[in-house]
Each structure stands twice: as structure tokens, then as C-alpha cells.
C-alpha positions in Angstrom: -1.5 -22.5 -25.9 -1.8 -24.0 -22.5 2.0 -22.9 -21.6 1.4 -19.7 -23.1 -1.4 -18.8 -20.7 1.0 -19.8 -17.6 3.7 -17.8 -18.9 1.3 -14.9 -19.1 -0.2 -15.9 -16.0 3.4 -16.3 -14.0 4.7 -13.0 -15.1 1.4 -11.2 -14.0 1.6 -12.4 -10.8 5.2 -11.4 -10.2 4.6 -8.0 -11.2 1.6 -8.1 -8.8 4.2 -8.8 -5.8 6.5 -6.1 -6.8 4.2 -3.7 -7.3 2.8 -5.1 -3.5 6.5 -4.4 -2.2 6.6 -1.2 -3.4 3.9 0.2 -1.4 5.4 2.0 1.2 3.1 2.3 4.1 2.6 5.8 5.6 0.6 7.2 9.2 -1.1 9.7 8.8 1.2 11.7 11.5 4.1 10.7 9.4 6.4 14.0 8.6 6.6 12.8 5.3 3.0 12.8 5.0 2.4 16.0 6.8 4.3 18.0 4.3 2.8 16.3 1.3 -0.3 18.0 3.0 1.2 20.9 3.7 2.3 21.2 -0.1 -0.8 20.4 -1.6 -2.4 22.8 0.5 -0.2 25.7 -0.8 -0.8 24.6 -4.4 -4.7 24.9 -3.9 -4.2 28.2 -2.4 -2.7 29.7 -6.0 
């Protein structure tokens, strides 16, 4: 049961790391981020 519960706990934690890693970090005066805006904007405006 005991080695159970670390296997659970082990692949939990690596999951939590690659999710962390996939984060992609983004500025708000990033093009990328501007055009997201941009987008969403247009969409509201339908």
C-alpha cells in the first residue's frame, strides 16, 4: 500500500513539473498577446 502511495505520489509530481514547463510566460506588450486582445475584442463586438 505504502509503495502504492509513492508511485501515485511520484507520478503527480512529475506531471506537476511538466505542466510548470509548459507555461510559457508572456508581457503584456508582447505581440502575441496584443493580438489575442485584439481578437477577443473583435469576437465581443459580434
Amino acid at each position: 500500500m505504502r509503495l502504492l502511495r509513492a508511485f501515485v505520489d511520484w507520478i503527480l509530481r512529475r506531471r506537476q513539473t511538466r505542466l510548470q514547463q509548459d507555461v510559457t510566460q508572456h508581457s503584456a506588450d508582447d505581440p502575441w498577446v496584443l493580438q489575442q486582445i485584439e481578437k477577443f475584442e473583435r469576437e465581443l463586438k459580434r
